[in-house]
TORKE-920834 format. One record per residue (C-alpha): x, y, z; chain; residue number from 1. Coordinates in steps of 0.5 Angstrom, whole numbers, always signed. Layout:
BEGIN
+-------+-------+-------+---+-----+
|    c1 |    c2 |    c3 | c |   k |
+-------+-------+-------+---+-----+
|     X |     Y |     Z | A | NUM |
...
+-------+-------+-------+---+-----+
END
This chain:
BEGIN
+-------+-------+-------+---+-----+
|    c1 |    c2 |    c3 | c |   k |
+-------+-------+-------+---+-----+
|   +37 |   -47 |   +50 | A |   1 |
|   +41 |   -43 |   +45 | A |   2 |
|   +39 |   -48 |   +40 | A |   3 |
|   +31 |   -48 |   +40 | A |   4 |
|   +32 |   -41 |   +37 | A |   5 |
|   +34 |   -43 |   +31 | A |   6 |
|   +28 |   -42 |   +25 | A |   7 |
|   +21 |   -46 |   +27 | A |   8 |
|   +22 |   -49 |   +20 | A |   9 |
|   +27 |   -54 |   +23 | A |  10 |
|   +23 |   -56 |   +29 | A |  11 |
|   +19 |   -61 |   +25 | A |  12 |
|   +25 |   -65 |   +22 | A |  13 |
|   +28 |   -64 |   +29 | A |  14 |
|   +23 |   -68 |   +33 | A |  15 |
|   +21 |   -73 |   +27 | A |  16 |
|   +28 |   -76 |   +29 | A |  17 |
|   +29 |   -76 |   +37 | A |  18 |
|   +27 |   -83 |   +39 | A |  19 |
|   +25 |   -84 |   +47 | A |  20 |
|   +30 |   -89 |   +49 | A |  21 |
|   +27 |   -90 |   +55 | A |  22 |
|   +20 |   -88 |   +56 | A |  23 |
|   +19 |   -84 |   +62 | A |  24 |
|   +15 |   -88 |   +67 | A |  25 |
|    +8 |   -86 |   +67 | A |  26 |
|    +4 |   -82 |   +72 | A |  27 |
|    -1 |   -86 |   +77 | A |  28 |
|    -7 |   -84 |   +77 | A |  29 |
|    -8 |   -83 |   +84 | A |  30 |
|    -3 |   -76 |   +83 | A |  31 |
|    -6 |   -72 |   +77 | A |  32 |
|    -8 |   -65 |   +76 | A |  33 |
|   -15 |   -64 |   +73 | A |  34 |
|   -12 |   -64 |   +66 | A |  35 |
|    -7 |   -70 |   +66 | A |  36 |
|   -12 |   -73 |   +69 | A |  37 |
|   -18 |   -72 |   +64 | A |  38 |
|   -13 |   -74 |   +59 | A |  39 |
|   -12 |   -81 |   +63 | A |  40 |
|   -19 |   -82 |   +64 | A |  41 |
|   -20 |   -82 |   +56 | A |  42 |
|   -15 |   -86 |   +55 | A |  43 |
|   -18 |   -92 |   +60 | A |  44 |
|   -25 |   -91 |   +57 | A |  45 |
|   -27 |   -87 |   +64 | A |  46 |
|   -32 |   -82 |   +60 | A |  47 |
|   -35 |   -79 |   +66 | A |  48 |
|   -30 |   -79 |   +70 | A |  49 |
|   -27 |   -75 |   +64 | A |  50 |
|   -33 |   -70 |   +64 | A |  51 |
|   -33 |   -69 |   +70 | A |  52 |
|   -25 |   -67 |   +71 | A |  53 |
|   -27 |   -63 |   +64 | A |  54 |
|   -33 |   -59 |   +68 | A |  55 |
|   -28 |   -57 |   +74 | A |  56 |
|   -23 |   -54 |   +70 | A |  57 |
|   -27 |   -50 |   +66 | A |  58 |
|   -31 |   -48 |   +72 | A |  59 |
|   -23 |   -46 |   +75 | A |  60 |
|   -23 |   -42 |   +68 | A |  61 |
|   -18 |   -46 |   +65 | A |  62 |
|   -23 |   -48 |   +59 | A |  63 |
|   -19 |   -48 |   +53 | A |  64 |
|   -19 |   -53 |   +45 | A |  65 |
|   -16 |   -58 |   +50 | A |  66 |
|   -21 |   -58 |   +55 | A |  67 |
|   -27 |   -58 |   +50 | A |  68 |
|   -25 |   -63 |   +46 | A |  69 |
|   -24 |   -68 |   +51 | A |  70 |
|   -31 |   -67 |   +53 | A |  71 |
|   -34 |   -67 |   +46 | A |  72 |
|   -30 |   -75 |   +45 | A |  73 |
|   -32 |   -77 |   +52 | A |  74 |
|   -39 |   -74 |   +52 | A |  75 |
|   -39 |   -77 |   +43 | A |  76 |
|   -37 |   -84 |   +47 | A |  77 |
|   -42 |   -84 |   +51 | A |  78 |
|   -48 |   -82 |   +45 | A |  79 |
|   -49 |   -76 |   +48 | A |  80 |
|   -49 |   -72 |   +42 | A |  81 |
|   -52 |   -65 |   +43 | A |  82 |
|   -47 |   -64 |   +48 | A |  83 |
|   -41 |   -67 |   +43 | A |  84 |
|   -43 |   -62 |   +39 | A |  85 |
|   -44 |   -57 |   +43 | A |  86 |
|   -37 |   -58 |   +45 | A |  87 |
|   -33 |   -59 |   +39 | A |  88 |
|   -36 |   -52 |   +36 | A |  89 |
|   -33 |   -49 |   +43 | A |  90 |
|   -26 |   -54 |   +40 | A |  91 |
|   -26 |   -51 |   +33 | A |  92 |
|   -27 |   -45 |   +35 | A |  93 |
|   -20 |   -45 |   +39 | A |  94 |
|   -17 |   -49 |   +32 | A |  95 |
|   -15 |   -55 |   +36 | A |  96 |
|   -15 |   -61 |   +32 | A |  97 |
|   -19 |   -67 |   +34 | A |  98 |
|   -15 |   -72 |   +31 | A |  99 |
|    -9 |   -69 |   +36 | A | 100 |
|   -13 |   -70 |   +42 | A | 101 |
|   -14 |   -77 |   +40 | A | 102 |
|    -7 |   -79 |   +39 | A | 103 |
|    -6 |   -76 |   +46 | A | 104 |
|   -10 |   -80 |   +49 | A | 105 |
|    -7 |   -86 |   +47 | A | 106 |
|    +0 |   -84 |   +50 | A | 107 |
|    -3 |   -85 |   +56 | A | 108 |
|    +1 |   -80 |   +59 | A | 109 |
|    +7 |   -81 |   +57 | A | 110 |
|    +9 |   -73 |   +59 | A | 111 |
|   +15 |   -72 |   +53 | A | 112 |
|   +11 |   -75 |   +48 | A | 113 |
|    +5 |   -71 |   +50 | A | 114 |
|    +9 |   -65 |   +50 | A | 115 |
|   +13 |   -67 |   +44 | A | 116 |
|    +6 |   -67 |   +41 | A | 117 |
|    +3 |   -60 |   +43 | A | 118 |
|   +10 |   -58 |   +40 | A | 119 |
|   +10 |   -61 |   +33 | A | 120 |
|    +3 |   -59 |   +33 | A | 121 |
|    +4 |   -52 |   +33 | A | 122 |
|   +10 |   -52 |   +29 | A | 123 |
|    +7 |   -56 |   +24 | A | 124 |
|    +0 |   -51 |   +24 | A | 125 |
|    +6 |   -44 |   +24 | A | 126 |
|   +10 |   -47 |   +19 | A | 127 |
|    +2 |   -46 |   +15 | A | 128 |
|    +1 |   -40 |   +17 | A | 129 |
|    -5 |   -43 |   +21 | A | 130 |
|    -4 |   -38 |   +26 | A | 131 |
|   -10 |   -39 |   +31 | A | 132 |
|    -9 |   -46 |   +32 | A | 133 |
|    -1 |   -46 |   +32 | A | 134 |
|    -3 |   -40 |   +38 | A | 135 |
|    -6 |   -46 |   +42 | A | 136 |
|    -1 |   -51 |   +42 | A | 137 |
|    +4 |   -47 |   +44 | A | 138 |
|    +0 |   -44 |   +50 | A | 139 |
|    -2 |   -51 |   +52 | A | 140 |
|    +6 |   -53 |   +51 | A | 141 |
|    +7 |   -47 |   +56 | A | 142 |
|    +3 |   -50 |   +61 | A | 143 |
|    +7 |   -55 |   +62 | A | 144 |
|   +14 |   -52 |   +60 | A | 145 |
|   +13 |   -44 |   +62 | A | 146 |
|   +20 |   -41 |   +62 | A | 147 |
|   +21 |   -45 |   +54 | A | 148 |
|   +24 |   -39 |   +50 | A | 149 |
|   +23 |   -42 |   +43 | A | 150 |
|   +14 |   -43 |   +45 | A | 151 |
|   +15 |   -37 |   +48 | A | 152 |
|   +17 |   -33 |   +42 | A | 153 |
|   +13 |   -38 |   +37 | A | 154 |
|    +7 |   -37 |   +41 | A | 155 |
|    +9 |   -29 |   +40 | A | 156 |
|    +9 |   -29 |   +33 | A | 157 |
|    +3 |   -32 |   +32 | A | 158 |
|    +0 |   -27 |   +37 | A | 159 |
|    +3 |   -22 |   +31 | A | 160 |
|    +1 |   -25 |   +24 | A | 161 |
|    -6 |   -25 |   +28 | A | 162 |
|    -6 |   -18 |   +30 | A | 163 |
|    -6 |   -19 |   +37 | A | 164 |
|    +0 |   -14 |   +38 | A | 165 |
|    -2 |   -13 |   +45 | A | 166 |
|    -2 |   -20 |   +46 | A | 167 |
|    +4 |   -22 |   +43 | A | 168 |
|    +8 |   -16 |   +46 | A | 169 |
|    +6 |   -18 |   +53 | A | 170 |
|   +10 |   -25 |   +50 | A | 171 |
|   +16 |   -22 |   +47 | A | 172 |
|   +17 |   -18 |   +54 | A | 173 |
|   +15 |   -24 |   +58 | A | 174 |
|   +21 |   -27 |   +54 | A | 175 |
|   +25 |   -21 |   +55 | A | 176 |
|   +25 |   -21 |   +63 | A | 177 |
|   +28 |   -30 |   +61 | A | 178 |
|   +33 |   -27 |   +57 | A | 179 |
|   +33 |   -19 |   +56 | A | 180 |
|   +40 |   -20 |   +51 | A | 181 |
|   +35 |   -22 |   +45 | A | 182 |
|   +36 |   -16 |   +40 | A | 183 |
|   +30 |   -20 |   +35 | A | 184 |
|   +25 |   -20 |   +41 | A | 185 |
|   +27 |   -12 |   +42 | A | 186 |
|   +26 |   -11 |   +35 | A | 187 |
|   +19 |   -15 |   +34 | A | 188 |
|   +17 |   -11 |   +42 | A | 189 |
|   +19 |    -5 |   +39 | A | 190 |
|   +14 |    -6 |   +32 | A | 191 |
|    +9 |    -8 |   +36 | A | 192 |
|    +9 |    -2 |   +40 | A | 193 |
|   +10 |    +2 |   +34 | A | 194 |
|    +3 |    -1 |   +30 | A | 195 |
|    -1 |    +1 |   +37 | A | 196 |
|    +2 |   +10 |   +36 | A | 197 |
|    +7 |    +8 |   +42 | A | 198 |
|   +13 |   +10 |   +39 | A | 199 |
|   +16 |   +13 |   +45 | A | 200 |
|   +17 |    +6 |   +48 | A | 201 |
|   +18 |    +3 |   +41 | A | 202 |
|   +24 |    +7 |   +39 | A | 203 |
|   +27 |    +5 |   +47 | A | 204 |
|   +27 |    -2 |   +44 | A | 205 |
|   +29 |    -1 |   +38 | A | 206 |
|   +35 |    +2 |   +40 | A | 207 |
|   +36 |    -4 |   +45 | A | 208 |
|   +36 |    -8 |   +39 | A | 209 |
|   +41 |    -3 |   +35 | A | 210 |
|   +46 |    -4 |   +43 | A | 211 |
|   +45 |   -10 |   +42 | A | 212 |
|   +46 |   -12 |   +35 | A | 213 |
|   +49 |    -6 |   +30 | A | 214 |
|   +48 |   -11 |   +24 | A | 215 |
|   +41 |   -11 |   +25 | A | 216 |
|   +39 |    -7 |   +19 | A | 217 |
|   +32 |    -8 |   +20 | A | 218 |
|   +32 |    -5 |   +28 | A | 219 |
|   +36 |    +1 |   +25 | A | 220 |
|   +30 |    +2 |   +19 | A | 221 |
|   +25 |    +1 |   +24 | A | 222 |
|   +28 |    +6 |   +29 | A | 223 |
|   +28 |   +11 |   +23 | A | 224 |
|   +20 |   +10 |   +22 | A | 225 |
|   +19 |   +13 |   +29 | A | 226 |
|   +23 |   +18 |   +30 | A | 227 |
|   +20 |   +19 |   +22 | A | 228 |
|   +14 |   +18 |   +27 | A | 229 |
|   +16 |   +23 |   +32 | A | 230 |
|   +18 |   +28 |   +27 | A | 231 |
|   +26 |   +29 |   +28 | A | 232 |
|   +28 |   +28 |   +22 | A | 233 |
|   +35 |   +28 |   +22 | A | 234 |
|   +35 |   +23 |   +27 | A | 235 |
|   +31 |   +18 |   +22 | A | 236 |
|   +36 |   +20 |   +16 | A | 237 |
|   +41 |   +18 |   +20 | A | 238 |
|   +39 |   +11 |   +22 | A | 239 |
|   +36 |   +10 |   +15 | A | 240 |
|   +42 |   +12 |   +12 | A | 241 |
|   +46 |    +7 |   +17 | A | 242 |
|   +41 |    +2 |   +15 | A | 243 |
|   +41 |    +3 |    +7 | A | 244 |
|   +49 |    +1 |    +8 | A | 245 |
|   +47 |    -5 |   +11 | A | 246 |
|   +41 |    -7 |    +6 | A | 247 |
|   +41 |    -3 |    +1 | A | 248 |
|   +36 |    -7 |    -3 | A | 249 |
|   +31 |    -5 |    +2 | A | 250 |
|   +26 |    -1 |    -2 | A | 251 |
|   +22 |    +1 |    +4 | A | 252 |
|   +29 |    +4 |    +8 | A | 253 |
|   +30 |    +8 |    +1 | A | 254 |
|   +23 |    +9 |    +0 | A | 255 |
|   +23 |   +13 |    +7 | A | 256 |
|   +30 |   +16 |    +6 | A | 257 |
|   +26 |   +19 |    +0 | A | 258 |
|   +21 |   +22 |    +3 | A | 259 |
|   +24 |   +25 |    +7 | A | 260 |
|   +29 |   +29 |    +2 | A | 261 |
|   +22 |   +31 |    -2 | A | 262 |
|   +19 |   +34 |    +4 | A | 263 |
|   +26 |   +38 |    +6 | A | 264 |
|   +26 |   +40 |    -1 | A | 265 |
|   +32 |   +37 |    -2 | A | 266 |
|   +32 |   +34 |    -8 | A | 267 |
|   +40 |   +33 |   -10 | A | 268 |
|   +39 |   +27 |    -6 | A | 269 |
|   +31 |   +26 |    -6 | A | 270 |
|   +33 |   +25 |   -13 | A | 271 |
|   +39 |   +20 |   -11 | A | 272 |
|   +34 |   +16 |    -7 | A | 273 |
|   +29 |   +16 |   -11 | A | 274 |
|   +33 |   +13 |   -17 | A | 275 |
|   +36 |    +8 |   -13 | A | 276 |
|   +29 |    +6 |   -11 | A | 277 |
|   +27 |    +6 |   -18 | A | 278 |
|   +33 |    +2 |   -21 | A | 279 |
|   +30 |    -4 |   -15 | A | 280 |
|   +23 |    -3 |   -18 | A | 281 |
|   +21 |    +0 |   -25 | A | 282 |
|   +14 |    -2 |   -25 | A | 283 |
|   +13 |    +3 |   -19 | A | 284 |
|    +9 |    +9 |   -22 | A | 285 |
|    +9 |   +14 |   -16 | A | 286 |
|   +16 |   +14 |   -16 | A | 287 |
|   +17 |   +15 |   -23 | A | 288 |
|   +13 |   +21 |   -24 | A | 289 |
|   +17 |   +23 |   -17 | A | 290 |
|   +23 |   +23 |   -21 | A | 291 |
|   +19 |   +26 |   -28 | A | 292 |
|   +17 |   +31 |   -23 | A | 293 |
|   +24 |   +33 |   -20 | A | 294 |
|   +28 |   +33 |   -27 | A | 295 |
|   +23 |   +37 |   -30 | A | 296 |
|   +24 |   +43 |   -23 | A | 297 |
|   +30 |   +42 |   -26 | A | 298 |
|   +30 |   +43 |   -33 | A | 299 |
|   +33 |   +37 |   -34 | A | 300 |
|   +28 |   +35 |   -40 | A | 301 |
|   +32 |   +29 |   -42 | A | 302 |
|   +32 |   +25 |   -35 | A | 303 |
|   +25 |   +27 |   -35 | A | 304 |
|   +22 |   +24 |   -42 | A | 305 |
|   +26 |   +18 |   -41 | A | 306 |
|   +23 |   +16 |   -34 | A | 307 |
|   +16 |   +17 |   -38 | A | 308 |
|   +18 |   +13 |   -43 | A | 309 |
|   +17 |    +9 |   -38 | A | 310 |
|   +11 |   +11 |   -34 | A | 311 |
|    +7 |    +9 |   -41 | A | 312 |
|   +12 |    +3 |   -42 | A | 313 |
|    +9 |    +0 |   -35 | A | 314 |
|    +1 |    +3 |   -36 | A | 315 |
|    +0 |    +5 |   -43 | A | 316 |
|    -6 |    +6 |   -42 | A | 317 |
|    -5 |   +12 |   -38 | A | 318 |
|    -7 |   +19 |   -43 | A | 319 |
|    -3 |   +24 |   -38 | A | 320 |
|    +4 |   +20 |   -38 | A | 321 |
|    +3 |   +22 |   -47 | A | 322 |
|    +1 |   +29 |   -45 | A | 323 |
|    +7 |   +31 |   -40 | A | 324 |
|   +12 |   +27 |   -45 | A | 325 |
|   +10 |   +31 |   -50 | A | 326 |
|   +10 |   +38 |   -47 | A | 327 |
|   +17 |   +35 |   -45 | A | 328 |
|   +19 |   +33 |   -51 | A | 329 |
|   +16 |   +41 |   -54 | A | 330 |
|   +21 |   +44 |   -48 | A | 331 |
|   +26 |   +40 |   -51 | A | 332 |
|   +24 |   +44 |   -58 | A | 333 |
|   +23 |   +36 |   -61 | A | 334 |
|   +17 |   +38 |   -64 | A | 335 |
|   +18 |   +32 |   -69 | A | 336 |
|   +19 |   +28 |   -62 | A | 337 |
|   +13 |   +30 |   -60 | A | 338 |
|    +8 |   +30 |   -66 | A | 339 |
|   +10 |   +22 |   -65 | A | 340 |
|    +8 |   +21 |   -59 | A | 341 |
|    +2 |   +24 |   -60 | A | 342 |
|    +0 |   +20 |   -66 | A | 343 |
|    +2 |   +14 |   -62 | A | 344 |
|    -2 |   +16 |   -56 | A | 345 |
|    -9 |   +16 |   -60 | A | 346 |
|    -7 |    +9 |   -64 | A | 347 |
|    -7 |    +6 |   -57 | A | 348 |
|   -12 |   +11 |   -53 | A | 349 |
|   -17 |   +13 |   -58 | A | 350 |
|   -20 |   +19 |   -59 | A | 351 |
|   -17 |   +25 |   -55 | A | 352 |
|   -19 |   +33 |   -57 | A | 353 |
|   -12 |   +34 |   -53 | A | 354 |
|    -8 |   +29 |   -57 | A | 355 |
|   -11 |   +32 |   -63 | A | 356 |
|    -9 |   +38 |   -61 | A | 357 |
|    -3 |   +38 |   -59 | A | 358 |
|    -1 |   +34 |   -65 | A | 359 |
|    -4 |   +40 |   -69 | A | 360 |
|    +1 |   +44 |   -65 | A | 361 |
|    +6 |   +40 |   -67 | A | 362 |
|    +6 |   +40 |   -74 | A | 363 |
|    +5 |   +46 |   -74 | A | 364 |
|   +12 |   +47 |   -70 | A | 365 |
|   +15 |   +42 |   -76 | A | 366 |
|   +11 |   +45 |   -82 | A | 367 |
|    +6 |   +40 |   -83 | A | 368 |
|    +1 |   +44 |   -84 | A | 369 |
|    -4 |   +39 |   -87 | A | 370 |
|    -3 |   +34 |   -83 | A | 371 |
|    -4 |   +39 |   -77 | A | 372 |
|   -10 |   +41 |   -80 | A | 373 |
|   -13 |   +34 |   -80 | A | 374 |
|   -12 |   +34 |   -73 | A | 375 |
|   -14 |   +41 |   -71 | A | 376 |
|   -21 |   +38 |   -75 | A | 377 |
|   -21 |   +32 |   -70 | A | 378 |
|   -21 |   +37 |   -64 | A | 379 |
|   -27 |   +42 |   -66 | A | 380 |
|   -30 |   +35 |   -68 | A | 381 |
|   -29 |   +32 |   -60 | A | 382 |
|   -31 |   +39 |   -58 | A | 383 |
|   -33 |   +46 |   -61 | A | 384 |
|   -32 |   +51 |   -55 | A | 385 |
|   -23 |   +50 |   -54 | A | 386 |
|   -22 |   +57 |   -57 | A | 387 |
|   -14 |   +54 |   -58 | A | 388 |
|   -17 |   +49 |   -64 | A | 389 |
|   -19 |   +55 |   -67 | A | 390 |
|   -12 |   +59 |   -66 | A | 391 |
|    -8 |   +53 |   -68 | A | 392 |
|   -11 |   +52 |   -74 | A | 393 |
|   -11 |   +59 |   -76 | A | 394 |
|    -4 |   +58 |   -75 | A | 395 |
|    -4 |   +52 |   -79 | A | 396 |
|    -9 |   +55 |   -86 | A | 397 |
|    -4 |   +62 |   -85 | A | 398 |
|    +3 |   +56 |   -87 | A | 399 |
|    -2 |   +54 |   -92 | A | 400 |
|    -3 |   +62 |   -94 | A | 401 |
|   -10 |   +61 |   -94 | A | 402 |
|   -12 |   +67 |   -91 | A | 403 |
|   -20 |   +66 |   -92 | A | 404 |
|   -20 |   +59 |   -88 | A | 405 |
|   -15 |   +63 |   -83 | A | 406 |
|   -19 |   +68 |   -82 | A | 407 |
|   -25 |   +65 |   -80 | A | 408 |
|   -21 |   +60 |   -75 | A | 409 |
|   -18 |   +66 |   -72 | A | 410 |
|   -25 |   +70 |   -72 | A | 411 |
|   -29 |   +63 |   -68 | A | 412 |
|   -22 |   +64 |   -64 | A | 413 |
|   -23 |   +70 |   -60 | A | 414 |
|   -31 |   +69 |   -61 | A | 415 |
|   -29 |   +64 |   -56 | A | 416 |
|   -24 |   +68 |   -52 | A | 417 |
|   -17 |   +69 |   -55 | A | 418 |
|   -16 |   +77 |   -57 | A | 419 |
|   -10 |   +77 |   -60 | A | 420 |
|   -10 |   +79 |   -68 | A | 421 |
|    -9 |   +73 |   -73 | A | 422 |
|    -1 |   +77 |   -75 | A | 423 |
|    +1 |   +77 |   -67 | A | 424 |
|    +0 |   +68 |   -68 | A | 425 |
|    +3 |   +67 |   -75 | A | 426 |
|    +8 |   +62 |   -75 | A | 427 |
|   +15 |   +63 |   -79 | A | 428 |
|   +13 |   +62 |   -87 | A | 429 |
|   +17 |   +55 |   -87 | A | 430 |
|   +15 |   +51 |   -94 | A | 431 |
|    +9 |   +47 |   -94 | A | 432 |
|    +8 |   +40 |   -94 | A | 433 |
|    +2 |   +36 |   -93 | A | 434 |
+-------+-------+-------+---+-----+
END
């Protein structure tokens, strides 16, 4: 049994090369249930007999794709084509192939290549991703096989990629109670309680699964997630951590781990965390200004203007990754810097009044006070009311000793709301250069 639970993915090559060497004898017809027996009927061209075994299951409640794609072939031989399409819309709608049944039929009985056909089958349409017809094959196998650990857990799985948690978890317990030393179908049980908000009874099975397996790192990640869930941190820290040292390439697990620092304001290792999780992905944005963030809380100017050179790498088109790398670029005293990243930031973005200002500033800062003057121009042009255009470029004409122009932009600026005196805001006389 250990064998069929090897991946799916070999199942198909697997059963492509057994060969029956001695056909089972086949069922008298005098001995059947209603399925097999309808199914014989087919195959001996007895339609009515078919419908008629069909009608008694679906009245029993057994109805399924199998049942309703009999009575639409054996109603379709019959040229009753109203109820054949009737029957094959109930069919389609259970994702059961038509071709299948037919090859059934043709079998004539035989159980094992009846059973290996409904099993290839919903392996085939799982290996797919056909996940509602791989769920019918496999119940239809389990009919006749029930206590099959490898249908079981298929079938489960493709509950699970449908979103039928509830189904696949009563699956996944169902394969438990066959063989409850299954460390995988623990963790799987747990995920699903974990995505209906049962975290009590998820983080039983997840920690089942670490009993079971203390190598399975993604039973430890998970049983961080819901203590994470249930609020004790320090209990998520620890399985994360143990799962960052068995997979430390999963970026969900350091993602998690740095959350978790962030929110206790631990940024030491929030920032250690946070670096590990960029280095797997430097396209992530949030993360990089996480990092911005950190650096900057830090005084760490340098870290931080590197990781936006970054951000703007990934999404040039981002006005505020030019905006705090400049300012970090003037808290580093790199004016020259800066004056560069705001010119490159309005060839690439356009016109922008705090683009235009800021490299205004900058020049000043350098002692370009006519290129600072042609960029305050510009931000007076895009908008009239930002006292600070007026102050800088005061500033600016006060570098280029004219006072007139000077005064006037000093005057506009506290009409606007800046009170201080023109020789308050004077920069350091610093040679001209246009």
């Amino acid at each position: 049994m250990r064998m069929k639970n090897k991946l799916l993915t070999l199942l198909c090559v697997a059963l492509a090369t057994i060969s029956v060497a001695q056909p089972p004898v086949k069922i008298g017809s005098d001995n059947m249930d209603l399925r097999s027996g309808a199914i014989h009927y087919f195959a001996h061209s007895r339609y009515l007999d078919c419908i008629m075994n069909c009608q008694k299951m679906v009245a029993l409640g057994y109805s399924d794709g199998l049942v309703t794609g009999l009575m639409s072939m054996a109603y379709d031989s019959l040229v009753n084509h109203e109820a054949a399409i009737k029957n094959k819309e109930l069919t389609a709608s259970y994702g059961v192939d038509s071709s299948l049944l037919r090859r059934l039929a043709a079998s004539n009985l035989q159980p094992e290549i009846y059973k290996r056909s409904i099993m290839s089958s919903g392996a085939s349409f799982y290996n797919t991703s056909k996940w509602d017809s791989s769920e019918t094959y496999f119940a239809e196998y389990l009919k006749l096989e029930p206590t099959d650990t490898f249908a079981i857990f298929f079938l489960a799985n493709a509950q699970f990629y449908q979103g039928k948690y509830a189904m696949a978890q009563a699956n996944y317990k169902r394969l438990l109670e066959i063989d409850f030393n299954r460390p995988d179908v623990h963790n799987l049980t747990g995920v699903c309680f974990m995505l209906q908000n049962n975290y009590l009874n998820a983080r039983d099975h997840f920690s089942q699964a670490v009993i079971l397996d203390k190598g399975l790192a993604v039973a430890k990640y998970n049983l961080g997630r819901v203590h994470y869930g249930l609020n004790d941190k320090t209990a998520a820290l620890q399985s994360l951590n143990e799962a960052y040292v068995l997979n430390p390439k999963d970026s969900n697990c350091v993602a998690l781990i740095s959350q978790i620092y962030l929110e206790q304001n631990d940024n030491k290792n929030a920032e250690k965390f946070l670096a590990k999780l960029y280095a797997l992905n430097r396209n992530n944005e949030k993360v990089g200004w996480n990092l911005v963030n950190i650096a900057l809380k830090n005084a760490d100017y340098e870290h931080a203007a590197a990781y936006l050179q970054n951000i703007i790498r990934v999404n040039p088109k981002n006005p505020e990754g030019y905006n705090k790398l400049g300012e970090t670029y003037m808290s580093m005293n790199s004016y020259e810097q800066a004056f560069n990243n705001y010119e490159n930031a309005i060839a690439k973005l356009g016109e922008n009044r705090n683009f235009h200002y800021h490299a205004g500033v900058c020049a000043i800062k350098i002692g370009l006070y006519g290129k600072a003057v042609e960029h305050l121009d510009k931000a007076a042009e895009l908008d009239a009311t930002f006292a600070k255009t007026f102050q800088a470029r005061g500033d600016a004409y006060t570098g280029m000793k004219k006072k007139k122009q000077a005064k006037q932009d000093y005057k506009q600026a506290k009409a606007l709301g800046i009170g201080l005196a023109p020789e308050a805001n004077a920069p350091a006389q610093l040679q001209a250069r246009k």
